[in-house]
N, CA and C atoms as an extended XYZ file, in Angstrom:
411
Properties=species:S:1:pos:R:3:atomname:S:1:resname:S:1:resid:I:1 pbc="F F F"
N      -111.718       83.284     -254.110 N   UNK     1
C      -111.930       81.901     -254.490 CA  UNK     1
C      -113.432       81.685     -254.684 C   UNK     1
N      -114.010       81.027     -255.752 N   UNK     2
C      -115.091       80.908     -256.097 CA  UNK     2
C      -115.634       79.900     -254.944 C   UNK     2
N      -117.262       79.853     -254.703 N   UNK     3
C      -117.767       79.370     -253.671 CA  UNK     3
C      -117.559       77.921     -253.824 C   UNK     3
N      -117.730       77.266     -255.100 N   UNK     4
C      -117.642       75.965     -255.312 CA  UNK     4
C      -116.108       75.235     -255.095 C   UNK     4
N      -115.411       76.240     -255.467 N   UNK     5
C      -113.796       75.904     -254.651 CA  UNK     5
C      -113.751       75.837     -253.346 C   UNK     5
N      -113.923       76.913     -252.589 N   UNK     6
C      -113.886       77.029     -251.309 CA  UNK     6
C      -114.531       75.790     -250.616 C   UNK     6
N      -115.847       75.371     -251.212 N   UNK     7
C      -116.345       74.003     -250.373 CA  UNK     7
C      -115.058       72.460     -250.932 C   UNK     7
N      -114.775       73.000     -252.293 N   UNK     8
C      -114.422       71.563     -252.409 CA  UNK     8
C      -113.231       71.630     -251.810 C   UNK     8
N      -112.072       72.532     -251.522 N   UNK     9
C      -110.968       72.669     -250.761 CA  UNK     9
C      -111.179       72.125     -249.158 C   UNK     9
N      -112.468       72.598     -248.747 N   UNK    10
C      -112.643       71.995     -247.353 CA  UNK    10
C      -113.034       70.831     -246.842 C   UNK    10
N      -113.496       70.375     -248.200 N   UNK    11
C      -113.950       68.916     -248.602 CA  UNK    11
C      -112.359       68.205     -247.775 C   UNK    11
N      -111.123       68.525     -249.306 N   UNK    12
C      -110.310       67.395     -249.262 CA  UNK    12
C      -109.901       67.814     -247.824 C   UNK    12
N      -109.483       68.724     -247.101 N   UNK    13
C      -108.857       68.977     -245.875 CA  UNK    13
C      -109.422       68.101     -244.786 C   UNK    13
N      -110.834       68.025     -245.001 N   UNK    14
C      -111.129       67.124     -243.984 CA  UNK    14
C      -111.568       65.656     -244.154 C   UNK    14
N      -111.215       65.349     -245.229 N   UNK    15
C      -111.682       64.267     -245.585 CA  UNK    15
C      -110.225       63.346     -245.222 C   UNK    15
N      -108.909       64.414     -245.818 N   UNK    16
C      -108.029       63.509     -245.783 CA  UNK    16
C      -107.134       63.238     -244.267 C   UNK    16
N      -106.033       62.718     -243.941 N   UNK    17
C      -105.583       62.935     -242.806 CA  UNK    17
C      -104.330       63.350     -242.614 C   UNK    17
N      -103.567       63.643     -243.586 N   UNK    18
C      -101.838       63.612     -243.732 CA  UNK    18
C      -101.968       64.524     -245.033 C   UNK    18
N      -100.611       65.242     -244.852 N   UNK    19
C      -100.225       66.420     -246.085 CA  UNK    19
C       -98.037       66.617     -245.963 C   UNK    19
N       -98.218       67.396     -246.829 N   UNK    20
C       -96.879       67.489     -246.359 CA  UNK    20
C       -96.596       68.458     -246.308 C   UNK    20
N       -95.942       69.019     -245.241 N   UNK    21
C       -95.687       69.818     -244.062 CA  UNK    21
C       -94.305       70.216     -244.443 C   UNK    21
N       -94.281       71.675     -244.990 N   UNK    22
C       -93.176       71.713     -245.536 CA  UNK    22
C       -92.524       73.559     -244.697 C   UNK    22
N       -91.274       73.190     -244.719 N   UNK    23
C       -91.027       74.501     -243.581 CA  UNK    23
C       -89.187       74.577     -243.959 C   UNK    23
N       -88.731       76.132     -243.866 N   UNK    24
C       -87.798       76.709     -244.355 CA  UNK    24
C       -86.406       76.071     -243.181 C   UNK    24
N       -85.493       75.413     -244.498 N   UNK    25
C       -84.354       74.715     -243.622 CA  UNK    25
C       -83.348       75.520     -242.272 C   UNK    25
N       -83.280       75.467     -241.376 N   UNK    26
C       -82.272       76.448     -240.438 CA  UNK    26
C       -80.992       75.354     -240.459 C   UNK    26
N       -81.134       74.143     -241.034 N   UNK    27
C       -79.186       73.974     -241.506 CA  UNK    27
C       -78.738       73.823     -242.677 C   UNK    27
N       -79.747       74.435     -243.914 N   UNK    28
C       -79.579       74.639     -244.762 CA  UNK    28
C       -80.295       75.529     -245.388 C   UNK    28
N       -79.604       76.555     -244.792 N   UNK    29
C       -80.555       78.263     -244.864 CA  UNK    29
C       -81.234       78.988     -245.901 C   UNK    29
N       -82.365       78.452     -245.548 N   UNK    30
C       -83.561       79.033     -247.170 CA  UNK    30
C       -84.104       78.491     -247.808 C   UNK    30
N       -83.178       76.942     -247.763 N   UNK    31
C       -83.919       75.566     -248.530 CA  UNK    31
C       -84.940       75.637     -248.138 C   UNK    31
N       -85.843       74.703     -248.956 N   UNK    32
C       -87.199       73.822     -248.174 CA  UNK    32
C       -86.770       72.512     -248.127 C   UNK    32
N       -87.807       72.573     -246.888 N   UNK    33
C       -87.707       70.609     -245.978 CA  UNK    33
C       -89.332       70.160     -245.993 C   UNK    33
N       -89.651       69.149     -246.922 N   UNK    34
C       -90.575       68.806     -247.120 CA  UNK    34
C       -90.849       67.328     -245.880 C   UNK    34
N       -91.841       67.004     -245.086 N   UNK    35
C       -91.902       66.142     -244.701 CA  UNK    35
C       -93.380       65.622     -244.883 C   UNK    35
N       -93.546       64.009     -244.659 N   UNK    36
C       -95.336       63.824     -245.045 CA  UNK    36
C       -95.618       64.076     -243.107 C   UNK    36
N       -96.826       64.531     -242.862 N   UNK    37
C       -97.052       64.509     -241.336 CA  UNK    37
C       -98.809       64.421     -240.979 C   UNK    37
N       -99.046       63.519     -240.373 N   UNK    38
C      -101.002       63.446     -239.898 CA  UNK    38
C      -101.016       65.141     -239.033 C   UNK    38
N      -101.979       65.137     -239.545 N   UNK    39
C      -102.651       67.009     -238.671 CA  UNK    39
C      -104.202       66.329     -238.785 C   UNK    39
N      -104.830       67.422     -237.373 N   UNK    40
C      -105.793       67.154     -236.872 CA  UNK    40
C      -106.835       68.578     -237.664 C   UNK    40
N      -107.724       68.416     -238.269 N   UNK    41
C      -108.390       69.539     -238.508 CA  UNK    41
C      -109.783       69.748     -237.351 C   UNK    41
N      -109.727       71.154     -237.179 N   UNK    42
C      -110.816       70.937     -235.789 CA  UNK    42
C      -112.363       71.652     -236.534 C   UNK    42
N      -113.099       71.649     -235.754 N   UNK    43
C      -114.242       72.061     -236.448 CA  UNK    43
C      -114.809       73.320     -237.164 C   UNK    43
N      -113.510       74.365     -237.166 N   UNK    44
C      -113.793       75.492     -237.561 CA  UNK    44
C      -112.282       75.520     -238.782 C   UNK    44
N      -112.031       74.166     -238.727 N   UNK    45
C      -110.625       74.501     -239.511 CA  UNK    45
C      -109.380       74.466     -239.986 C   UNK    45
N      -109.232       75.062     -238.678 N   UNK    46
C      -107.734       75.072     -237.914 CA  UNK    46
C      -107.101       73.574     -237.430 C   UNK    46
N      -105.852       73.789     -238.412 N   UNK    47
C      -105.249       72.467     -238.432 CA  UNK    47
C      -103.797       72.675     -237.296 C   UNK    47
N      -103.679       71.343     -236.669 N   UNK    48
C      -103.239       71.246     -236.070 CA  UNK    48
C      -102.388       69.710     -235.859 C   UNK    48
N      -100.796       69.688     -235.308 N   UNK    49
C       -99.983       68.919     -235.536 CA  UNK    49
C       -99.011       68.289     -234.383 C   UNK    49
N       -98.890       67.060     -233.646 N   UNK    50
C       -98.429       66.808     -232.369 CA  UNK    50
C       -97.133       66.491     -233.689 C   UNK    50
N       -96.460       67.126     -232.650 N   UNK    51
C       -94.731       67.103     -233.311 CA  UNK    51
C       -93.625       66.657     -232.456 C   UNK    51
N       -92.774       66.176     -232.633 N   UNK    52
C       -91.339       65.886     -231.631 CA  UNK    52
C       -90.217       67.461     -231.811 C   UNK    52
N       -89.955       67.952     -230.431 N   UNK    53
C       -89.457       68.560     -230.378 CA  UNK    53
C       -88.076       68.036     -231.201 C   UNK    53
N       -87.471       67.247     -231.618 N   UNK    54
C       -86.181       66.662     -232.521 CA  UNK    54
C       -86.384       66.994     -233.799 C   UNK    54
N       -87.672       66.662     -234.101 N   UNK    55
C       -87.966       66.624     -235.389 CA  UNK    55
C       -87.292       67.606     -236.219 C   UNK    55
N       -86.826       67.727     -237.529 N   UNK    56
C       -86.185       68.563     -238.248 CA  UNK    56
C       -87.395       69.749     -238.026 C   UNK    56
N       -88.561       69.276     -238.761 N   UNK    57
C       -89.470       70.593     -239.088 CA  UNK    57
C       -89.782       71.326     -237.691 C   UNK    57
N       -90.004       70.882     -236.509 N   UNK    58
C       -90.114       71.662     -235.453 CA  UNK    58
C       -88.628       72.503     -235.388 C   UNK    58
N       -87.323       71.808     -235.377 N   UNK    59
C       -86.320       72.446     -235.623 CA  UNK    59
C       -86.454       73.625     -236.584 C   UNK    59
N       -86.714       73.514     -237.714 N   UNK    60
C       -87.462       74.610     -238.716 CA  UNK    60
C       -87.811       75.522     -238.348 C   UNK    60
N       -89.160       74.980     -237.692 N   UNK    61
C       -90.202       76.257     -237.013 CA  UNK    61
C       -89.503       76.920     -235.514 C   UNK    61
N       -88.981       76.161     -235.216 N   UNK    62
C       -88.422       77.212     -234.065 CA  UNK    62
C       -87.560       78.163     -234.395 C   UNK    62
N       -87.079       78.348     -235.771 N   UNK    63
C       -86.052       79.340     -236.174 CA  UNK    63
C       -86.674       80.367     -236.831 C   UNK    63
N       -87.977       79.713     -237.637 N   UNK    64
C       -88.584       80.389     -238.937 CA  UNK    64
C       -90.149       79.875     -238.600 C   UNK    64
N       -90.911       80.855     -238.422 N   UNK    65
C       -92.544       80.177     -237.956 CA  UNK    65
C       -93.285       79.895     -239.645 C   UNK    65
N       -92.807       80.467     -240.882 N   UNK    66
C       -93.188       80.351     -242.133 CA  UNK    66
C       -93.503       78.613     -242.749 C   UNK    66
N       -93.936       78.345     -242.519 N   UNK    67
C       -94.795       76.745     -243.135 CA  UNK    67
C       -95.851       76.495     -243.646 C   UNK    67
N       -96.101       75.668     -244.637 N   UNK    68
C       -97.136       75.539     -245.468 CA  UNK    68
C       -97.420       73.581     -245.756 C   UNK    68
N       -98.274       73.467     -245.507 N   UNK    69
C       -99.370       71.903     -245.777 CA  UNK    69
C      -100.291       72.165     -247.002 C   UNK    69
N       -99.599       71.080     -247.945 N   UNK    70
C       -99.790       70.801     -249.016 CA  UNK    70
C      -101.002       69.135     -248.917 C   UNK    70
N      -102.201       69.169     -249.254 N   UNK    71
C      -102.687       68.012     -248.785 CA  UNK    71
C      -103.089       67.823     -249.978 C   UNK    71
N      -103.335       66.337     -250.474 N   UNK    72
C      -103.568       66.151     -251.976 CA  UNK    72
C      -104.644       64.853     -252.138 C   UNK    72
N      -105.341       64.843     -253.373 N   UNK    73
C      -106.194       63.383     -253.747 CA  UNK    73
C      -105.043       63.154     -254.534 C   UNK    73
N      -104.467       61.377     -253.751 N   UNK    74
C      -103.772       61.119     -254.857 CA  UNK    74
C      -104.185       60.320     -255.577 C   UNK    74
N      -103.723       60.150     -257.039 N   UNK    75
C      -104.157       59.182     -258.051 CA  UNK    75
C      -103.541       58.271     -257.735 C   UNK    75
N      -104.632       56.923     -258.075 N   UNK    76
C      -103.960       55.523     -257.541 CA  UNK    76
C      -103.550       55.265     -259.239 C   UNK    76
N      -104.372       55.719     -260.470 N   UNK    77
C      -103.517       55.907     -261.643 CA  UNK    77
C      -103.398       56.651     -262.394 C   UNK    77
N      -103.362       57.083     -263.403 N   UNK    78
C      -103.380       58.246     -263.760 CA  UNK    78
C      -103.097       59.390     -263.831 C   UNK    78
N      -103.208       60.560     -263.994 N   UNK    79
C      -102.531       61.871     -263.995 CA  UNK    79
C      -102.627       62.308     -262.604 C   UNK    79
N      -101.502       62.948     -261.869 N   UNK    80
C      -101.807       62.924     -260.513 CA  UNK    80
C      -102.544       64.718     -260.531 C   UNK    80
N      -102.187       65.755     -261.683 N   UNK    81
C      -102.384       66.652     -261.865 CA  UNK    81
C      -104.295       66.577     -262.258 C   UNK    81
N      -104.776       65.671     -262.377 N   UNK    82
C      -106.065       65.709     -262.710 CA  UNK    82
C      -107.065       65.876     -261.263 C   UNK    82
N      -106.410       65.636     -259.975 N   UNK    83
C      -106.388       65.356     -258.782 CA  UNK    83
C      -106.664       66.568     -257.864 C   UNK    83
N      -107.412       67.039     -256.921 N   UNK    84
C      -107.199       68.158     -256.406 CA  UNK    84
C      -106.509       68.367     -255.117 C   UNK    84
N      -106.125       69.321     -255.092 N   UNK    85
C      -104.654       69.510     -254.204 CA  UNK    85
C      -104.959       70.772     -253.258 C   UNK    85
N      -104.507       71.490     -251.948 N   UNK    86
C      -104.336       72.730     -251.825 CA  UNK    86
C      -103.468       72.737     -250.911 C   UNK    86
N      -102.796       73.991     -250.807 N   UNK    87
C      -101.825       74.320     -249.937 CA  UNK    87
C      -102.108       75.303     -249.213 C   UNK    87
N      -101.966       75.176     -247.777 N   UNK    88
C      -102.184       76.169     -246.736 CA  UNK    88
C      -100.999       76.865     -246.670 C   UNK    88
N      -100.740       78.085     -246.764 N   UNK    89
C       -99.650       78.770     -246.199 CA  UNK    89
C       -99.711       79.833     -245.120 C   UNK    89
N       -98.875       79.432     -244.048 N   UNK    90
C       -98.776       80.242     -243.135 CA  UNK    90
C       -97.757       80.415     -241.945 C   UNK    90
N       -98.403       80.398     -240.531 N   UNK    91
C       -97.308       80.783     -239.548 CA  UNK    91
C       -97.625       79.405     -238.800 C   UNK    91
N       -96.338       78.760     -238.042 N   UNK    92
C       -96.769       77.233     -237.271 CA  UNK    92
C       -96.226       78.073     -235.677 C   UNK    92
N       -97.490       77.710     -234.753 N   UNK    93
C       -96.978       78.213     -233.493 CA  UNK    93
C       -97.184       77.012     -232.890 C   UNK    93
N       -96.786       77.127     -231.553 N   UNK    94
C       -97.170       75.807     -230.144 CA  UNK    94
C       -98.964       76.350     -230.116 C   UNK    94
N       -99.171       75.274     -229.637 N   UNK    95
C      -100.506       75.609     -228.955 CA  UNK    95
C      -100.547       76.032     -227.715 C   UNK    95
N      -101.166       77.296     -227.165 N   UNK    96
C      -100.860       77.558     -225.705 CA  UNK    96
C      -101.429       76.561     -225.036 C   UNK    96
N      -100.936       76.478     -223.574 N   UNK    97
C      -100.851       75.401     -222.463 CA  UNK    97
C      -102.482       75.145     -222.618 C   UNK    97
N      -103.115       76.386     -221.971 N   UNK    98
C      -104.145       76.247     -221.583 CA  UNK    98
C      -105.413       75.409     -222.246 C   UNK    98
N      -105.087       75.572     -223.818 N   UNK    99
C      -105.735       75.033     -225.088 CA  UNK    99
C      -105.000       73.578     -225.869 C   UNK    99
N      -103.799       72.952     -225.476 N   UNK   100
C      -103.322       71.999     -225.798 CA  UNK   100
C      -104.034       70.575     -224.721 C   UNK   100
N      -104.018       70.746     -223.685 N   UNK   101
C      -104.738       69.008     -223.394 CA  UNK   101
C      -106.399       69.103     -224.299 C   UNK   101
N      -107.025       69.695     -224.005 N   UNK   102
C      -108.077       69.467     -224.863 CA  UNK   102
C      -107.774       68.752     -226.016 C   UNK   102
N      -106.922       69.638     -226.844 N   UNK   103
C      -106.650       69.864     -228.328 CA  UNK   103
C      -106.023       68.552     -228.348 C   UNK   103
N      -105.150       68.090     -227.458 N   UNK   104
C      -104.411       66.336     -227.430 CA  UNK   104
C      -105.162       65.801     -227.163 C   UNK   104
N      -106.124       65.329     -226.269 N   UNK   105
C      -107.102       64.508     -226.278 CA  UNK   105
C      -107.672       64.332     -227.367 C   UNK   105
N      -108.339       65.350     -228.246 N   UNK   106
C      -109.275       65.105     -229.634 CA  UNK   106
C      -108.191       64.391     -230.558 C   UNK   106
N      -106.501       65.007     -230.387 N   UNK   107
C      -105.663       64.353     -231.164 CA  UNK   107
C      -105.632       63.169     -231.454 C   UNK   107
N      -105.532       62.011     -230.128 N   UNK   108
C      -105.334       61.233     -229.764 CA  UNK   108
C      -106.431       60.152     -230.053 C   UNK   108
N      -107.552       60.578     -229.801 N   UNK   109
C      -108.559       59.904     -230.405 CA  UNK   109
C      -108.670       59.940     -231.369 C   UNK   109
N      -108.423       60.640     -232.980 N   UNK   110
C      -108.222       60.350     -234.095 CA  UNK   110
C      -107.178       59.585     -234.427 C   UNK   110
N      -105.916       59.782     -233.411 N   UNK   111
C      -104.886       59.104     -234.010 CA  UNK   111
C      -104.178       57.988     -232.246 C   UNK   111
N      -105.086       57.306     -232.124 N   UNK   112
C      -104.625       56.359     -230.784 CA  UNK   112
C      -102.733       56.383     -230.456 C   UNK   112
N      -102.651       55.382     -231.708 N   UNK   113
C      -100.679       55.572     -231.227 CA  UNK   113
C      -100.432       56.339     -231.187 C   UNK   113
N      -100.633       57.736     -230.526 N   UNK   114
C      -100.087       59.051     -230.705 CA  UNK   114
C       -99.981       58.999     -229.008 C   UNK   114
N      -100.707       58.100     -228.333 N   UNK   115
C      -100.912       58.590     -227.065 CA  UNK   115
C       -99.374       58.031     -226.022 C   UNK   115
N       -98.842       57.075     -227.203 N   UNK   116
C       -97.311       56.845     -226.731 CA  UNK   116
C       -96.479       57.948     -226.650 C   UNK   116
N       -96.530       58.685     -227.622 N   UNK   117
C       -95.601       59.982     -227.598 CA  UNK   117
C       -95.551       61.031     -226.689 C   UNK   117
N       -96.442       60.946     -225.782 N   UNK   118
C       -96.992       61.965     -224.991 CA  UNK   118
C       -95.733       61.963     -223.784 C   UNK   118
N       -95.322       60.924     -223.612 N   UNK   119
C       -93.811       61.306     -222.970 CA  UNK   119
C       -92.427       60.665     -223.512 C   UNK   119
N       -92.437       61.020     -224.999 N   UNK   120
C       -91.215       60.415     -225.295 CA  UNK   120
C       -90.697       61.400     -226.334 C   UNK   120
N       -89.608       62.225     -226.694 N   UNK   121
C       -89.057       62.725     -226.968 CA  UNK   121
C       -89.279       64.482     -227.199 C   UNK   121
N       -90.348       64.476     -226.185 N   UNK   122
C       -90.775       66.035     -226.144 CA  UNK   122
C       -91.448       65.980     -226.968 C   UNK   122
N       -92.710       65.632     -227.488 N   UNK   123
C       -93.898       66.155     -228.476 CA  UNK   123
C       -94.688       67.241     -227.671 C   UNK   123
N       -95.606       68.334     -229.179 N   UNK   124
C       -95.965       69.065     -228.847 CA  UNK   124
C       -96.784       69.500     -229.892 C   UNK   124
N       -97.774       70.163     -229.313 N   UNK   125
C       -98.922       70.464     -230.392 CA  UNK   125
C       -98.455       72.059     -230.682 C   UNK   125
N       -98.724       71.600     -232.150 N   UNK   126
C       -98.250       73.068     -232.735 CA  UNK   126
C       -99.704       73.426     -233.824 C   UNK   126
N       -99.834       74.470     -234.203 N   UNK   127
C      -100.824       75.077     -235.402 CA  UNK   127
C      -100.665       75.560     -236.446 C   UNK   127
N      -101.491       75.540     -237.111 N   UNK   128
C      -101.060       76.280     -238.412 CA  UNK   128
C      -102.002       77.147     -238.836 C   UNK   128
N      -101.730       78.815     -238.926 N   UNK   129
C      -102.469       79.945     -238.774 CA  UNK   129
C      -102.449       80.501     -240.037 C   UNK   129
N      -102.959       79.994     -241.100 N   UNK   130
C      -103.058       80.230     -242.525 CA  UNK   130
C      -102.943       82.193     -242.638 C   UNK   130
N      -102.128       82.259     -243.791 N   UNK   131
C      -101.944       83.250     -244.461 CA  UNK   131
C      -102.593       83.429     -245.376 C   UNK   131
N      -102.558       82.439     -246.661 N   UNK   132
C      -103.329       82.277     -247.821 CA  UNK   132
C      -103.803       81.002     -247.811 C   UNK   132
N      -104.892       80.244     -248.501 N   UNK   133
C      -105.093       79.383     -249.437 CA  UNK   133
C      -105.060       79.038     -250.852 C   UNK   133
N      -104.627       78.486     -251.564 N   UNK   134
C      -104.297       77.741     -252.634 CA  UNK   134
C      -104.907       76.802     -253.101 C   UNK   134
N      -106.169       76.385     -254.103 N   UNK   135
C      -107.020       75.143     -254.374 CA  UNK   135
C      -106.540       75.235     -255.696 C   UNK   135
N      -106.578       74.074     -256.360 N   UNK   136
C      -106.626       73.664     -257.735 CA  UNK   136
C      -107.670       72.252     -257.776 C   UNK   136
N      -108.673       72.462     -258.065 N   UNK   137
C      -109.502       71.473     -258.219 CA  UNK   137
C      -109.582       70.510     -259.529 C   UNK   137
């Protein structure tokens, strides 16, 4: 990836706050399950996602760790393809114990109502450990 991509890809990742979080169906085997979801990007990167253990896509990832975040500039008119976009593809794990309260705290302070979830239907910080990147600027 050319250098001027590579910055502007890291541009939109952290500029924006939500992508969609898309991960291989386990009750509809092979499909994709697209969902929109806020992820936390930390300072080296690495994006990261407080999830409900219910949730379809955690359902997903607990069968199939293969997921990819698609984050986009969208056009408020115009061609949405004129827009730059990239997709992370990779593996979604938990965050180990030891590295998740930290990692929820920083969560939480970007995203306050998040701090309700912390005991209600099993949430859990999960990651996303890129395989490839994808920019179209």
């Amino acid at each position: 990836m050319r250098t001027q991509a590579v910055n502007d890809a890291k541009q939109l990742v952290y500029k924006k706050n939500s992508g969609v979080m898309s991960t291989l169906s386990y009750n509809l085997r092979g499909y994709p399950f697209g969902s929109v979801t806020p992820y936390m990007c930390d300072e080296h990167g690495k994006l990261y996602f407080f999830i409900s253990d219910i949730a379809q896509h955690t359902k997903n990832l607990v069968h199939d760790k293969r997921m990819s975040l698609t984050i986009f500039d969208a056009a408020q008119t115009g061609d949405q393809n004129e827009h730059g976009r990239v997709t992370i593809v990779g593996d979604g794990s938990l965050v180990p114990a030891e590295h998740a309260e930290v990692l929820l705290n920083k969560y939480i302070a970007l995203y306050p109502e998040a701090d309700s979830y912390r005991s209600a239907h099993d949430f859990n910080l999960w990651q996303l450990d890129p395989v490839r990147i994808r920019y179209i600027g």
